[in-house]
N, C-alpha and C positions, 0 to 999 in steps of 0.2 A: 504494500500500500504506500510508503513510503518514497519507494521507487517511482512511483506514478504523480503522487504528488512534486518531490522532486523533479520529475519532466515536465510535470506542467508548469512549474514555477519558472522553468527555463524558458519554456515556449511561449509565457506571458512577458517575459524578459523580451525576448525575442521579439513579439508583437510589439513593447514599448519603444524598441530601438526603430522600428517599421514604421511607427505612428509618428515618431518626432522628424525622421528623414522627410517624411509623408509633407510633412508641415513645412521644414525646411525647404523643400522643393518648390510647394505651390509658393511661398514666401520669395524664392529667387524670381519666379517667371516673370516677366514686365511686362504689365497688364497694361500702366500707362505710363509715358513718356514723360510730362511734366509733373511740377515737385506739389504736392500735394498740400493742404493748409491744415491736415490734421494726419495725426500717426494711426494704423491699427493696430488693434488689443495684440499683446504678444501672444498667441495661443501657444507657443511651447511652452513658455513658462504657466497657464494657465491648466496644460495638459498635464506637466512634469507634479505639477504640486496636487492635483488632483489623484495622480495615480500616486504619490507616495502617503496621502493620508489615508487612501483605502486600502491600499496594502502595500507596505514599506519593504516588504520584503521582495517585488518584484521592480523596485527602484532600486539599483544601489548605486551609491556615492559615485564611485569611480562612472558606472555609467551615463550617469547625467554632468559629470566632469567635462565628460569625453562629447557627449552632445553639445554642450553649450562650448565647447572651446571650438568645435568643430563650427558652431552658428557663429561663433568672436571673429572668426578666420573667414566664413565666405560673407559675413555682413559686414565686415569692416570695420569688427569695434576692435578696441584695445584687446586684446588676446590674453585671457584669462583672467579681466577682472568681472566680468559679468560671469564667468561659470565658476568663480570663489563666492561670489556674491548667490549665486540662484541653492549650491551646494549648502553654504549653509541657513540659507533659510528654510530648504526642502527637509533641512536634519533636524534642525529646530522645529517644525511641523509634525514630523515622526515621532519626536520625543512626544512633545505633545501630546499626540495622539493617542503614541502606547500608555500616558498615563492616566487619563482619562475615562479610557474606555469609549464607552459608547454617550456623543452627543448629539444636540442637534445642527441641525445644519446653519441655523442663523450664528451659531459659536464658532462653527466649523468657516463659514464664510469669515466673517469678522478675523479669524486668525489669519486665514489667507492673505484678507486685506492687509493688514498690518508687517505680515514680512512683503507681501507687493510695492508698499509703499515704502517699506525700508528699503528693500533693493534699489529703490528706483533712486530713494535721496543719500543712499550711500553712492552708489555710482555717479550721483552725479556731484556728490560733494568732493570723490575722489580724483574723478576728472577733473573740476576744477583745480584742487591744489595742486596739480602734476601738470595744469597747463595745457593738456589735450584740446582741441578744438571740438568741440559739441554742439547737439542739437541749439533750438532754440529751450528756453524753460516749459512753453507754453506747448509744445509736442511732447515733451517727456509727460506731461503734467496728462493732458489727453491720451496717452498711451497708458499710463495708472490707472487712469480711472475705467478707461474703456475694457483693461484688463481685470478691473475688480470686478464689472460687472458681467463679464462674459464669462466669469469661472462655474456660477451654477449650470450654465449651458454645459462645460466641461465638466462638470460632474455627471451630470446627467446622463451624456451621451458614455462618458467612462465606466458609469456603473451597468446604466439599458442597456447598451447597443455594444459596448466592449465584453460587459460581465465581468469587470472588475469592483466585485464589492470587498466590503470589510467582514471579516472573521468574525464567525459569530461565536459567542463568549464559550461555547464547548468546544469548538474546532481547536488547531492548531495549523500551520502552516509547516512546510517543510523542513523549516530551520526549525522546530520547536517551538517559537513564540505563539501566543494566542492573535 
């Protein structure tokens, strides 16, 4: 039994590295040609933080490292401080999570919001001191918020449509944790 849950743990693995390329790809295509007057929601990070509070254990660190350093590199941001920043927010939601147990979703939103918005004013406070050339305030600022409110769409479609729910308090998962 073990063994099977171990492979599906892998092949939901598997799915999540499939589902952020997914995102990354439509995210390269130029759909249009001039510079737009608002940003859209980051759905990877809306996707990433979704699946690791439903189950942490088909997240792990290194592989959401390795995504977002891979988005730092073909989107052109500073390489590696947005996937330090996404890594430990996504940890800090885990923790959360596992201590918790089971909440509702308006708590479960609310937390999200708050590491969203922390990534967003850490990154940009970090860019500033180091002098980086950045957005305007006013797209960062619209990219937060558009991404705090498209995360229960990303829960939604991650729990229905993926089948990525949370552990129900008899289960276990393959690593042992509840």
């Amino acid at each position: 039994m073990s063994e099977m849950s171990l492979s599906h743990t892998w092949a939901m693995r598997l799915w999540f590295l499939v589902l952020c390329a997914v995102i990354i790809f439509f995210h390269l295509i130029p759909l249009e040609t001039t510079p737009r007057n608002w940003a859209p929601p980051d759905l990877l990070i809306a996707f990433i933080l979704a699946w690791a509070l439903r189950r942490p254990d088909y997240v792990p660190a290194l592989s959401v490292a390795a995504i977002i350093l891979m988005a730092d590199l073909l989107f052109q941001r500073p390489p590696g401080l947005m996937a330090l920043l996404v890594v430990l927010g996504c940890e800090f939601l885990k923790s959360r999570a596992n201590s918790h147990g089971e909440t509702s979703f308006i708590v479960e939103w609310f937390n999200v919001c708050v590491v969203i918005a922390g990534i967003t004013v850490l990154d940009r406070l970090i860019l500033t001191m180091t002098l980086v050339d950045r957005a305007p305030l006013s797209l960062h600022l619209i990219q937060m918020v558009l991404t705090m409110a498209i995360y229960p769409l990303a829960a939604f479609v991650t729990q229905t449509l993926l089948g990525v729910r949370r552990l129900s308090p008899g289960n276990s998962d393959a690593l042992g944790n509840r």
